[in-house]
C-alpha positions in Angstrom: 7.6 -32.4 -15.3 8.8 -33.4 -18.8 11.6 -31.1 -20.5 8.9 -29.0 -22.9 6.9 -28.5 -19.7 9.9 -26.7 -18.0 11.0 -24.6 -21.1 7.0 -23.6 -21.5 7.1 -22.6 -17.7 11.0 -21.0 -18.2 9.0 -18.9 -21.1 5.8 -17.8 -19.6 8.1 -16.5 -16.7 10.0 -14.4 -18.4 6.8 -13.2 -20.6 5.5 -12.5 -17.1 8.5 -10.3 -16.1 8.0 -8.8 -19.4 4.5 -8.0 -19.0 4.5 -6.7 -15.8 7.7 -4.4 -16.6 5.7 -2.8 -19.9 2.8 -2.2 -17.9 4.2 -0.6 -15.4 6.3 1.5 -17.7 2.9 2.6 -19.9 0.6 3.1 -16.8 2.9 5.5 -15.2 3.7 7.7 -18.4 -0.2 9.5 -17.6 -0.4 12.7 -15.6 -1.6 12.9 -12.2 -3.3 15.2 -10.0 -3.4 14.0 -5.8 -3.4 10.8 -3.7 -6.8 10.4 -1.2 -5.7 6.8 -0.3 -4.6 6.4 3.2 -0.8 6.3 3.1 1.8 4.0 4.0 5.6 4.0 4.8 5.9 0.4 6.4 4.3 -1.6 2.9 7.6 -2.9 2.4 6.5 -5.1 5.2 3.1 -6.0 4.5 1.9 -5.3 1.0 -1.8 -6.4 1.5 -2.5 -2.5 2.2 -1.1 -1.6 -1.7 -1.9 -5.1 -3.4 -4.4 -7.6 -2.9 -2.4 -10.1 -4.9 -0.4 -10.5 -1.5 -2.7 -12.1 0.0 -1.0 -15.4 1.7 2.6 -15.0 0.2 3.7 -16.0 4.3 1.7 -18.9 4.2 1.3 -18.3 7.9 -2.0 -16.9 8.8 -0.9 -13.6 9.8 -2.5 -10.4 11.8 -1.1 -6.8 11.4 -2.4 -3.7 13.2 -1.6 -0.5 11.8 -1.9 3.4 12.9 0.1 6.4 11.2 0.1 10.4 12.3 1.1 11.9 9.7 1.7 15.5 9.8 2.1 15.8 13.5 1.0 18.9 14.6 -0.5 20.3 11.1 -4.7 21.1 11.8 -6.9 18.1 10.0 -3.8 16.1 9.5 -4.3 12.6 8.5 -4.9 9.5 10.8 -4.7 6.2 9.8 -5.5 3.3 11.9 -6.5 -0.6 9.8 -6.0 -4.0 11.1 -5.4 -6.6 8.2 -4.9 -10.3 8.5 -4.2 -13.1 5.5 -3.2 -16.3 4.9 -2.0 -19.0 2.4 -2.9 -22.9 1.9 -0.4 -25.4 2.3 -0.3 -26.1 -1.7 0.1 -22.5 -2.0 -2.3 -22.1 -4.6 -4.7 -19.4 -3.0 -4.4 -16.4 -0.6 -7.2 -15.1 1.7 -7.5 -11.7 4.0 -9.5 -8.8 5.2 -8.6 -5.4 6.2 -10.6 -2.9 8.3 -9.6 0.6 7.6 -10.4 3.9 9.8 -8.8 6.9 7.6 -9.4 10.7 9.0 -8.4 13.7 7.3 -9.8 17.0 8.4 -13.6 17.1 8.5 -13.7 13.9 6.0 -13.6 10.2 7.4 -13.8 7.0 5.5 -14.6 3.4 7.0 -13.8 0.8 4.8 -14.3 -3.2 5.3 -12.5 -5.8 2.5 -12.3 -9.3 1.7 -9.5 -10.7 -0.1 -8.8 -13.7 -1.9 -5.9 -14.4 -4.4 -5.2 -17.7 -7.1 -1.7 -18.3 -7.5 -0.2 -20.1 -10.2 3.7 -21.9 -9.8 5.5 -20.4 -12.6 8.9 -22.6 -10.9 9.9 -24.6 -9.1 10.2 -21.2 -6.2 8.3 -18.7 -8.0 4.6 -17.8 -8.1 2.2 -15.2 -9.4 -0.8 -14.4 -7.9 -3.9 -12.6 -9.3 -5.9 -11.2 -6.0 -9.3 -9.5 -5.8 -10.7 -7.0 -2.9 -14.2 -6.2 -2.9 -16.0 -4.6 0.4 -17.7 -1.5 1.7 -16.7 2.1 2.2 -18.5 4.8 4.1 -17.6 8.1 3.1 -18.2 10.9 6.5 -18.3 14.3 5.7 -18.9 16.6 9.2 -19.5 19.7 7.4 -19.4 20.9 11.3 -15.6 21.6 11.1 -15.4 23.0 7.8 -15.2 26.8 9.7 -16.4 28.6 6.5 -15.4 32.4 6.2 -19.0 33.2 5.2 -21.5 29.8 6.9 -25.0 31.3 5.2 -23.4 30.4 1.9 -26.3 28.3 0.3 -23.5 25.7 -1.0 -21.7 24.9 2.0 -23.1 21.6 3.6 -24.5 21.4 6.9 -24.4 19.0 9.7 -22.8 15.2 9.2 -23.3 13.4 5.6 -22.7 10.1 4.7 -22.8 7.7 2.4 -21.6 3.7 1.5 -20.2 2.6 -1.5 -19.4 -0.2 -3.0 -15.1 -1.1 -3.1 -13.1 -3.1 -5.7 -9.2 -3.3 -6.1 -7.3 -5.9 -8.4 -3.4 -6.7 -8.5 -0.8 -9.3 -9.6 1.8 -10.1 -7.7 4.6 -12.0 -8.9 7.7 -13.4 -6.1 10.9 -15.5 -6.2 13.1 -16.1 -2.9 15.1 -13.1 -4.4 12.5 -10.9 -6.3 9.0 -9.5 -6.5 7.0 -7.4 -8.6 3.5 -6.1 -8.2 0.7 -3.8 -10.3 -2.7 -3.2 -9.0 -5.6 -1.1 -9.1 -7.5 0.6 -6.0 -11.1 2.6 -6.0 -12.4 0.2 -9.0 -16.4 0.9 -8.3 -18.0 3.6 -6.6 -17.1 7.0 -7.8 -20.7 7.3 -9.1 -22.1 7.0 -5.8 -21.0 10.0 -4.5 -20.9 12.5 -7.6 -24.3 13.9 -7.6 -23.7 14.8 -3.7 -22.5 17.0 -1.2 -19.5 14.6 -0.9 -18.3 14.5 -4.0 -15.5 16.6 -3.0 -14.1 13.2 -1.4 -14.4 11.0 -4.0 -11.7 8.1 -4.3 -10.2 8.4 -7.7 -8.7 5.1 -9.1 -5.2 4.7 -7.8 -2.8 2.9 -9.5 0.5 1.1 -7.6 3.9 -1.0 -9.7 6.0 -2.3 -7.0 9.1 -4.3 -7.5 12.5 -5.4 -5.3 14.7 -8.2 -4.8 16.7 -9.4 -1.6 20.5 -9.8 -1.9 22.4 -11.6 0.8 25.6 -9.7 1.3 27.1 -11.9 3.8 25.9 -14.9 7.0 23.6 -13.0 8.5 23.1 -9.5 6.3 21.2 -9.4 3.3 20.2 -6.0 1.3 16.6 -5.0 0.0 16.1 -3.0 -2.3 12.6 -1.9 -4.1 10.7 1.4 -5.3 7.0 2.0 -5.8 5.2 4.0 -8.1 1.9 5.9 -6.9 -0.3 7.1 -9.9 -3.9 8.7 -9.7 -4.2 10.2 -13.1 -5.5 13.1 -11.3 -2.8 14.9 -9.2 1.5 14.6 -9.3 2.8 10.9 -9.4 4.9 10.1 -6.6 7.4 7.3 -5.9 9.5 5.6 -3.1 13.1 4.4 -3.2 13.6 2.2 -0.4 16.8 0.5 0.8 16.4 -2.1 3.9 18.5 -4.5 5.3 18.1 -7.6 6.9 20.3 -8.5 10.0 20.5 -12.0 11.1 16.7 -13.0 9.5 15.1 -11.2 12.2 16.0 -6.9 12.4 14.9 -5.3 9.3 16.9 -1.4 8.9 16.4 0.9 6.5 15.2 4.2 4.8 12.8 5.4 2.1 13.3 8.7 0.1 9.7 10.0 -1.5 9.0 12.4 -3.7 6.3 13.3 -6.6 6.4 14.5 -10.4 4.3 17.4 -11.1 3.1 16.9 -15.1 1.2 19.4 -17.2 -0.5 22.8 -16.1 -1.5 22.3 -12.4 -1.8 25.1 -10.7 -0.2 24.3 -6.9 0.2 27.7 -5.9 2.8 28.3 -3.8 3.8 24.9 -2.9 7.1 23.1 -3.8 6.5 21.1 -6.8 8.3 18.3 -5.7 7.0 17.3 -2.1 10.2 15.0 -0.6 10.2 13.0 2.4 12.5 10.7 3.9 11.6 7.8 6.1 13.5 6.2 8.6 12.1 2.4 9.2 13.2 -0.2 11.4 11.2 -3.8 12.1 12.3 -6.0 14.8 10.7 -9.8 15.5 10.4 -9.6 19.0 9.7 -13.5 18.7 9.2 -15.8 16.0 5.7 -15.1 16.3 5.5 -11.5 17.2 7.1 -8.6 15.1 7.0 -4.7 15.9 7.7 -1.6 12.8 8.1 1.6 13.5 8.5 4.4 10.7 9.5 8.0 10.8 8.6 10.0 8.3 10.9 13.6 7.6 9.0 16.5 5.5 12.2 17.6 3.6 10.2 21.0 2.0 7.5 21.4 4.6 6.2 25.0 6.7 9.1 25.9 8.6 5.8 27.2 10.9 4.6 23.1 11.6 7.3 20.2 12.3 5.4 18.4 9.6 6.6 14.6 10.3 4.7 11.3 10.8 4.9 8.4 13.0 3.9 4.9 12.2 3.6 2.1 14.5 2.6 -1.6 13.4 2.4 -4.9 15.7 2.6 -8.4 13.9 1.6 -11.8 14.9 2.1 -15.4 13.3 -0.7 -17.1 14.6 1.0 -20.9 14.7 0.0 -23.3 12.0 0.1 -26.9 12.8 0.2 -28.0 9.4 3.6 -26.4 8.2 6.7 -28.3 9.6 9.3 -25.1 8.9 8.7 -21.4 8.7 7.6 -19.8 5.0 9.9 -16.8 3.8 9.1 -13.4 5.5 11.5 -11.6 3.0 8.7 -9.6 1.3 
């Protein structure tokens, strides 16, 4: 590479960082109203399940299981169970995955099944940024059989179990150094029109939005500091946003915690509630081999019902499936 070819590539990488920054900064200035997407603490491990982009930053063909309680102990709390798996060539030009996702919440259940594929261009000599693409099927559940109505010959309850697919598209960019990342994509892309002239319209999947950026800092041999925050936006409900703070002991225990909150904007009406939900999370991930690597999050309702211990556990279990073809292992950091 000739001297104009690296100045054009030192350019178009700092356009990119520009880019990415501004539209994070204008998407995020809209009001909000509610997330419906299943949630995660333990992304900071595993980004597939917030950006499609991610697919094959390991390299490593890699398999991750997945299952959150959240709101232990609250009736119709949410459960989350997905099993995702991705993986890179050895040019590092393209990403592939799939994710399976099982989300309950109440009397509403949504099955969802994605492909994934992601193009990524070398902006350095150790930096890339990827453009992915999700596209799948959802099936919305609605089992109008626990609703528990006050009055159940009201004409415009539903009755019995409804369903219905619909088609899924998400699209995000995800740009990474050895030292930083930065990511912006869009969930719920198609099929809000297949469910509003129906009984389930009530569980329609707005568009979410997610920005996501961090960096890894080595503080000393054998300790290194991550920092990174992500911004939830649904245009619909409160925006909400994680600070999270990890470290990195000896490339192989990851310890941190994640402080969450939300922004209430304009005139909804919440009723009682705090208008700031806050949670901390306590999140710890350990490679039990070089293969095999176990998370485990905690998840403390700072404002909840004194009545309900309203926490959350999340479990995840990890495996590298060996690749012949790379000689060293790829970069975990992100």
């Amino acid at each position: 590479m000739g001297a104009g070819d690296q100045i054009a590539t030192m350019n178009f990488s700092n356009y990119t960082y520009l880019l990415t920054a501004f539209a994070g900064f204008v998407l995020f200035q809209n009001p909000a109203k509610g997330q419906q997407m299943p949630q995660y603490s333990q992304y900071v491990f595993n980004a597939l399940h917030i950006n499609p982009a991610y697919a094959g930053y390991k390299v490593d063909p890699f398999v991750q299981a997945t299952y959150r309680s959240q709101f232990m102990n609250f009736p119709g709390a949410p459960n989350t169970i997905s099993i995702s798996a991705d993986m890179g060539n050895l040019e590092e030009t393209m990403g592939y995955g799939l994710s399976i996702i099982a989300d309950e919440l109440g009397p509403y259940k949504t099955h969802s099944f994605l492909l994934t594929y992601a193009y990524k261009v070398r902006l350095t000599q150790d930096s890339f940024l990827g453009l992915g693409l999700s596209s799948g099927v959802s099936e919305h559940v609605l089992d109008a059989g626990k609703l528990q109505p006050d009055d159940p010959s009201d004409p415009g309850i539903p009755q019995g179990r409804l369903n219905a697919f619909t088609p899924n598209l998400n699209a995000g960019l995800f740009y990474h150094s050895p030292k930083f990342f930065s990511g912006l994509s869009a969930f719920n892309l198609l099929g809000q029109n297949s469910l509003k002239n129906s009984d389930l319209a009530l569980a329609t999947n707005n568009y979410h939005f997610y920005f996501q950026a961090g960096g890894l800092l080595p503080l000393s041999d054998g300790l290194a500091f991550k920092p990174s925050i992500l911004i939830r936006e649904d245009l619909k409900g409160p925006s909400s946003y994680d600070i999270n703070t990890m470290f990195l002991l000896n490339e192989q225990f990851w310890l941190g915690a994640a402080y969450r909150s939300s922004l209430r904007k304009g005139n909804i009406d919440v009723g009682n509630l705090p208008s700031n939900r806050t949670a901390l999370a306590i999140l710890f991930d350990l490679f039990i081999t070089d293969e095999v690597r176990f998370g485990y999050a905690y998840d403390f309702n700072l404002n909840s019902n004194n009545n309900y211990r309203n926490n959350s556990h999340e479990f995840s279990l990890g495996y590298y499936i060996n690749n012949k073809w790379l000689k060293t292992p790829t970069q975990r950091a992100f």
